[in-house]
Each structure stands twice: as structure tokens, then as C-alpha cells.
C-alpha positions in Angstrom: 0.0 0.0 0.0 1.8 3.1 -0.8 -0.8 5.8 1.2 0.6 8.5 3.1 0.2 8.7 6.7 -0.8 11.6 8.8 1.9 11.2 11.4 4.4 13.3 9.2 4.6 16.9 9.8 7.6 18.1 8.0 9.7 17.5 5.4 13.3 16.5 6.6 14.6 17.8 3.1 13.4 21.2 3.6 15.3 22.4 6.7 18.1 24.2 6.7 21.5 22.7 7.9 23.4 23.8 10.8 25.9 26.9 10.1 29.6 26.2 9.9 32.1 27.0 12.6 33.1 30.4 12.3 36.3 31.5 12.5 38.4 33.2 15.2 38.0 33.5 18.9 34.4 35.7 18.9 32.0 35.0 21.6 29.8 33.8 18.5 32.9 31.4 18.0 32.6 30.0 21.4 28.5 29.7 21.7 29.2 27.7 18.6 31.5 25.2 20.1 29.7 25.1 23.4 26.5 24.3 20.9 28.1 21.2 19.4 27.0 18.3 22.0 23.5 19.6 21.0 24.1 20.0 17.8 25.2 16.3 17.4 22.3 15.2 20.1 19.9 17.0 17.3 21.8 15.2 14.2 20.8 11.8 15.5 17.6 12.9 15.9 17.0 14.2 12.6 18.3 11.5 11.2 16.0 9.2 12.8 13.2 10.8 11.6 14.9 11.6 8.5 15.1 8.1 7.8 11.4 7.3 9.1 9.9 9.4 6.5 11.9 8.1 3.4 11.2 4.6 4.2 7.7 5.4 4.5 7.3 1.4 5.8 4.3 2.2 8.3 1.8 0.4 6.0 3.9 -2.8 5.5 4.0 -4.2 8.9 0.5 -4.8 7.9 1.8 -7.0 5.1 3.9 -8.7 8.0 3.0 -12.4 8.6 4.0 -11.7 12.3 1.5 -8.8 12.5 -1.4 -11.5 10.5 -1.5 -13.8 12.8 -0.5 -11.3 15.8 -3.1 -12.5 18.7 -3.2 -11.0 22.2 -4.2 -12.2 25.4 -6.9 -9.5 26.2 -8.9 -10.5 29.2 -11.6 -7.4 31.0 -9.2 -8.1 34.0 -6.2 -6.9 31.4 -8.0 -4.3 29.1 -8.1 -1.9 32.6 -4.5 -1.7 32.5 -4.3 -1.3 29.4 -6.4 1.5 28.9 -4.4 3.1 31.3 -0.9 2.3 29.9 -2.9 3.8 26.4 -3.3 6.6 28.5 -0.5 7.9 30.1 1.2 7.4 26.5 -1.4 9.7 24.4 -1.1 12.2 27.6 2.2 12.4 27.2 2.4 12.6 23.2 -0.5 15.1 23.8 2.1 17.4 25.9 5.1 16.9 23.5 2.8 18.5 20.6 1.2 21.3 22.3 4.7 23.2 23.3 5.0 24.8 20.2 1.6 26.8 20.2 3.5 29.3 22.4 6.1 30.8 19.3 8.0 32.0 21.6 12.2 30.8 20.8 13.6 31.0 24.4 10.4 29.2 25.6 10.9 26.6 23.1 14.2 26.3 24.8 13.6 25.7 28.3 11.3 23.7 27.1 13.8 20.5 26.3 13.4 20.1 30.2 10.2 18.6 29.9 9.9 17.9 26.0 12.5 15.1 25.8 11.1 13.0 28.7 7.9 13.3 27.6 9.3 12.2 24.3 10.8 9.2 25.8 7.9 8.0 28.2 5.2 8.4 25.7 7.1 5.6 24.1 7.7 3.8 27.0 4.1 3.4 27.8 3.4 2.6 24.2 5.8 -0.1 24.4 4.3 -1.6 28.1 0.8 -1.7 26.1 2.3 -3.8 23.3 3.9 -6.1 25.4 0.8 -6.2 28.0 -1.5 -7.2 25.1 0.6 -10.1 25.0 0.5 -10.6 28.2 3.5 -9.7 29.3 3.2 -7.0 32.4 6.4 -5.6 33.2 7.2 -2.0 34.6 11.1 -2.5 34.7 12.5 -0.3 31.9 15.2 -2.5 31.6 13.5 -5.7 31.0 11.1 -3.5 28.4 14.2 -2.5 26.8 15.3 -6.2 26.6 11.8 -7.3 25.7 11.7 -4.6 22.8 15.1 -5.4 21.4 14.2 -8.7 21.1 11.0 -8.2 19.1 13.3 -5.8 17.0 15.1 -8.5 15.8 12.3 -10.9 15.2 10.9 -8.4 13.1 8.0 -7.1 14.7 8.8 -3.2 13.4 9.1 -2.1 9.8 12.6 -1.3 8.3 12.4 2.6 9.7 13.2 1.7 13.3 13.7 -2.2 12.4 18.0 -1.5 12.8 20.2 -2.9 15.8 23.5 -3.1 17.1 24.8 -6.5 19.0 28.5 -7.5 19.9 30.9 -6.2 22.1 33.2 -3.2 22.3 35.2 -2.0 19.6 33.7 -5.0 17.5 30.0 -3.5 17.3 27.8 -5.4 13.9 25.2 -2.9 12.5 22.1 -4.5 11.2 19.8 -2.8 8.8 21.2 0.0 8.1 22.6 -1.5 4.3 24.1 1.9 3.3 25.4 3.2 6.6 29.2 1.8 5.2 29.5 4.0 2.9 29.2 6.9 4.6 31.8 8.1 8.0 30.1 10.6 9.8 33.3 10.5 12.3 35.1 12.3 9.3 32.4 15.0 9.0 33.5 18.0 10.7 30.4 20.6 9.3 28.1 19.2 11.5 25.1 19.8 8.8 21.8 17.6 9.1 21.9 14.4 6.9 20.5 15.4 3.3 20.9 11.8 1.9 19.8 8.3 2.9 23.1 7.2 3.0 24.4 9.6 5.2 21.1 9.3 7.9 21.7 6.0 7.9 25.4 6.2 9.0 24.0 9.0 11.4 22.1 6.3 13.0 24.5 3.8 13.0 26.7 6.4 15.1 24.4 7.0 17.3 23.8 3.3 18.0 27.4 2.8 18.7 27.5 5.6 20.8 24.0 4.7 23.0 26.0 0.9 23.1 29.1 2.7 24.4 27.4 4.5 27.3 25.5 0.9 28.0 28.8 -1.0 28.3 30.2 1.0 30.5 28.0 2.0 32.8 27.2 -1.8 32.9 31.1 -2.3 33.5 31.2 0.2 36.3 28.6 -0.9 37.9 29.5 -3.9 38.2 33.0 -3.3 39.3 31.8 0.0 41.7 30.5 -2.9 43.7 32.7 -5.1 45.9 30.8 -8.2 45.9 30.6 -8.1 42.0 33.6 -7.2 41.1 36.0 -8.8 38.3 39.8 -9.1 39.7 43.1 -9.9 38.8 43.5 -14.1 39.7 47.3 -12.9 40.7 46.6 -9.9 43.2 43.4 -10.3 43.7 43.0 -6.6 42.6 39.6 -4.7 41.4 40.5 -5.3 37.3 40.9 -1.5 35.6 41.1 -3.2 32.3 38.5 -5.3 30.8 39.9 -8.1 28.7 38.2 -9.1 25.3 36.0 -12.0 26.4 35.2 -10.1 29.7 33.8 -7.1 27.5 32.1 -10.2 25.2 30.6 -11.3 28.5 29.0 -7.8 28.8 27.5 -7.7 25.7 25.6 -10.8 26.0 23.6 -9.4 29.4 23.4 -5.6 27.1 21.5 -8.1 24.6 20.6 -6.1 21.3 20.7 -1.6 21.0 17.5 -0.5 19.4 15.7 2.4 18.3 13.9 1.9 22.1 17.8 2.6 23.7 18.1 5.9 21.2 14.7 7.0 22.7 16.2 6.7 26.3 19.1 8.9 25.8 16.5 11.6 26.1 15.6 10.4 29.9 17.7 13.4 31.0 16.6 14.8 34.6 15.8 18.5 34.5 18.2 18.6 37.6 20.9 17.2 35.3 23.2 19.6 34.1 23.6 17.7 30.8 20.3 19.4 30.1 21.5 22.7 30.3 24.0 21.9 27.4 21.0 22.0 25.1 18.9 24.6 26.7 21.8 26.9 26.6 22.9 26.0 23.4 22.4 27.5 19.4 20.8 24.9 17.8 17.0 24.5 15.5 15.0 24.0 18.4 11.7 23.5 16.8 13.3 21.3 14.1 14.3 19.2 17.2 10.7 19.4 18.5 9.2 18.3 15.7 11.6 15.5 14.7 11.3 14.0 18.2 7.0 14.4 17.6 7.6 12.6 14.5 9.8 9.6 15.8 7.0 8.9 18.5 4.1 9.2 16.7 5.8 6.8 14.7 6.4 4.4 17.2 3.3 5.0 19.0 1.1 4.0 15.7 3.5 0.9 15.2 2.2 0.0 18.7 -1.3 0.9 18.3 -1.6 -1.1 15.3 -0.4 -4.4 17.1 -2.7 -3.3 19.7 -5.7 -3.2 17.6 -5.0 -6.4 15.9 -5.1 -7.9 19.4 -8.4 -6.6 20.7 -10.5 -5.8 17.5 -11.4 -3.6 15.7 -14.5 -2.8 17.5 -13.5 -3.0 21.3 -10.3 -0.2 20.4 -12.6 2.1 18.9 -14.7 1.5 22.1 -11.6 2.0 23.9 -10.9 5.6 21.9 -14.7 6.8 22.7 -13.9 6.7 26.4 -10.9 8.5 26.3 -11.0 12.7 27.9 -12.4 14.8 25.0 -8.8 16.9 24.5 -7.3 13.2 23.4 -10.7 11.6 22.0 -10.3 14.2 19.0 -6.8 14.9 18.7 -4.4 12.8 17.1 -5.6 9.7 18.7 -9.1 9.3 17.1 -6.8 10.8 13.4 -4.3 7.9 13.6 -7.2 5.5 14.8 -9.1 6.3 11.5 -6.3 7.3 8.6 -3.3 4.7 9.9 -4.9 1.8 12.1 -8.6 1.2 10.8 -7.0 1.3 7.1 -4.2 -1.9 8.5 -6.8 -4.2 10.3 -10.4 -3.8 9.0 -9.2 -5.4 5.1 -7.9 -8.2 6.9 -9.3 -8.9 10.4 -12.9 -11.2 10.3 -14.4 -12.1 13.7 -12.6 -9.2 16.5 -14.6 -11.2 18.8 -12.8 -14.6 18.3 -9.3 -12.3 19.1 -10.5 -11.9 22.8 -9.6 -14.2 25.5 -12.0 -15.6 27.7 
């Protein structure tokens, strides 16, 4: 099916790239470098969206034999919490899109304390109602993050936010991201937005090695922060400083896979957190970074909604809409509902009763 969705609101190829570094020692020369964290933060971005609007897969999963015979365990003790998981993730998406009704730059700005964990929980709470459908309740964010990376790989999500990372430091294997190769973004040294497929790709294929970086070693340090746990040298006895190459292979297996659901988490920053103020002080597109980030969930929120339909019908999810408060019942929850979900499981789906359990 090659119909448009909704979800899109820009254009990735239509937004102008990041200025080059001026020269000399200006103050504007020094906001620039300070700016460059940010700058890089809001280059992975992009380029996940970037890359969620050219593949322009959303459709296909319903061509998915996983997603056909995709049936959920949906019981009237279950469908409570689920409605409520549902819930706190439209609230949340519903907060990420209103912030730019105020046009207002250095509001947009401070904004980034509350815009990127909404950003990141709305798609936390998406993901708990996709795996509670199937029965699976779980409120640990690591064990969703494990859950999630494995259904990555199985190939429960279209080819847009399908792509992994697996192995172990310094030997990291990119999957799905064909043209990443060709492209270094460690030699780029502009800093401008990805304008090509090939060089979003390799945007996101940095930005997985760098999300699987910070996950080895804060795995690493906590385990050898702690006595108990601690690796050591069999001669001294000694805390090990240095990991050896099986140890750090050992460390990738309990990591398990780095998915689009780990790039989402990197935005988990506490608004006590100095990192944050890297980016609210910082000279970068903030609305281009707003809207990129609504993009990416909306995204992963309709991949999740359509799963969740499949599993309850038709029928009892539109039920499940009606009840909803009236600012989310006719927002973009009822728009994705008709244009994006109704469109991937009414062609196919015959009895919605049959997909409920008893």
C-alpha cells in the first residue's frame, strides 16, 4: 500500500543545515562550540526521523505475517490496565505536541526540560501496552528495553526503526542499516543535518554505537563500583581497571541487542541534570528538534497501536478511543485510529470477537 500517513509533519529535506564554525575567537565562535553536543544530540535525531519518513514502511507491517497472525491475550481483568498504559502514552504525546503553540524561541528552549522525557515516556508506555496485550506485564525499563530489542530482531517493526547493534566493544555489527558503510560521519566535521539516505543511515549507525558505548560502560562500572561483584586480577586479587576481550564479550551478552527503544532513552535526562542545560543553553533548530522528536513517536506509537488493535479488535479499540477525555478523544488519537490503524486491520481482520480471550 503506498498511502501516506498523517503522522508526518515536516519534510526532513526542507530544513536548513546547521551553520559552519566560524572563525576566530568571537563569543559567537565560542557559543558555537559550546552548541556542538547539542548539535550532534539534534543530528541523531533528525536523522532518525529523516530516515522514518523516506522509508515510509508504516503500512507494510501490515503485510507482515507476524503482525497477520498477531493474537493477544486481552482478558476485561487486562484491558483496565491497558487502557491506562494507552493513556499515560497519548497524555504524554498530547504534551510533547502542544509546546510549540506558544512561538515564543527562548520558551521553546527551556522547554527541552520537559519535551524530551515526555518524548521518551510516551514511548515507554506505548511499548508496556504492546507487550501487556501479549500478556507480558512488566514495569522495569530495563527488561522492556530487553523485551523490545528482542521483538526488533524478530521483526515485529518495519525497516524505519527495524535497525540494531549487537556485539561487544570495539567490535560493534550494525544490522539494517545497508548503506550506513559508505558513509563516515566520524570524518564529517560541518556538523550539517543528513540530506541523503546514506548519510542518515550512518548518522544512526553512530548513534547506536554511541548509545551501546554509554550501556557497556555504565554496565562495567557498575559492576566493578561494587565489591561483591567485582571482576579481579586471579594474581593480586586486585579490582580489574582493564577489561579483557572475552570479559567485554561477556557484557554484551547481558546488554543483549541496542535499538531504536535505547536511542529513545538517551532523552531520559533529569531536568536537575546539568547535561540538560547543554542544550537549553545551546544555538541549535530547536523546533526542528521538537518536531523531529513528535515525528519519531508518533511513529512508534502507531506501530504499537496497530499491534494493539490487531489484538483486541477492531471494535472494542474504537470503544476503547470513545472513552478517552475529550482533549485526546479528538486529537491525534481518534486521526491515527481512522487514517493509519482502521486502514491496516479492517481489510484483513474477520471475527474481532474470536481475538479476545476468555
Amino acid at each position: 500500500m503506498t498511502q501516506r500517513t498523517n503522522v508526518t509533519m515536516h519534510s526532513p529535506d526542507a530544513q536548513t543545515p546547521f551553520v559552519p564554525a566560524p572563525a576566530g575567537n568571537s563569543p559567537v565562535d565560542e557559543n558555537w562550540r559550546k552548541s556542538i553536543p547539542a548539535q550532534v544530540f539534534l543530528n541523531h535525531f533528525f536523522a532518525m526521523d529523516y530516515h522514518i519518513q523516506h522509508q515510509n514502511d508504516l503500512f507494510d507491517v501490515a503485510k507482515f505475517p507476524i503482525f497477520q497472525q498477531f493474537y493477544g491475550r486481552v482478558t476485561d481483568e487486562s484491558r483496565k490496565a491497558l487502557e491506562k498504559l494507552l493513556l499515560n502514552s497519548w497524555s504524554a504525546e498530547y504534551a510533547l505536541r502542544i509546546t510549540p503553540v506558544v512561538n515564543d524561541e527562548q520558551y521553546l528552549q527551556s522547554s527541552l526540560h520537559w519535551t524530551f522525557p515526555q518524548a521518551y515516556y510516551s514511548a515507554l508506555f506505548s511499548a508496556r501496552a504492546f507487550l501487556a496485550v501479549q500478556g507480558v506485564n512488566v514495569s522495569n525499563e530495563e527488561l522492556i528495553r530487553k523485551r523490545i530489542g528482542n521483538m526488533v530482531v524478530r521483526g515485529y517493526y518495519p525497516a524505519s526503526i527495524g535497525y540494531y547493534a549487537l556485539g561487544p566493544i570495539n567490535s560493534y555489527r550494525i544490522q539494517r542499516l545497508p548503506m550506513a558503510k559508505r558513509f563516515s560521519v566520524a570524518a564529517k566535521t560541518d556538523l550539517l543535518l543528513p540530506s541523503r539516505s546514506g548519510s542518515a543511515q550512518a548518522e544512526l549507525a553512530q548513534f547506536l554505537k554511541t548509545t551501546r558505548d554509554q550501556r557497556v560502560k555504565a554496565l562495567r562500572n557498575a559492576i566493578q563500583n561494587n565489591p561483591k561483584t567485582a571482576l579481579r586480577s586471579p594474581k593480586t586479587g586486585e579490582i580489574l581497571q582493564k577489561f579483557s576481550v572475552e570479559q567485554y564479550k561477556q557484557l554484551a551478552k547481558q546488554i543483549g541487542y541496542t535499538t531504536y527503544f535505547d536511542m529513545l532513552s538517551r532523552l531520559r535526562i533529569s531536568s536537575t541534570n546539568r547535561e540538560i542545560e547543554r542544550f537549553v543553553d545551546s544555538e541549535i533548530d530547536v523546533k526542528l528538534f521538537h518536531q523531529s522528536l513528535v515525528n519519531i513517536v508518533a511513529h512508534v506509537n502507531a506501530v504499537h497501536e496497530a499491534y494493539i488493535a490487531k489484538a483486541m479488535g477492531m471494535n472494542a479499540y474504537r470503544q476503547l478511543v470513545a472513552k478517552l477525555p475529550s482533549y485526546l478523544q479528538e486529537s491525534f488519537v481518534r486521526e491515527r485510529m481512522n487514517t493509519v490503524i482502521a486502514p491496516m486491520i479492517e481489510p484483513q481482520q474477520e471475527e474481532p470477537s474470536m481475538r479476545m480471550a476468555a
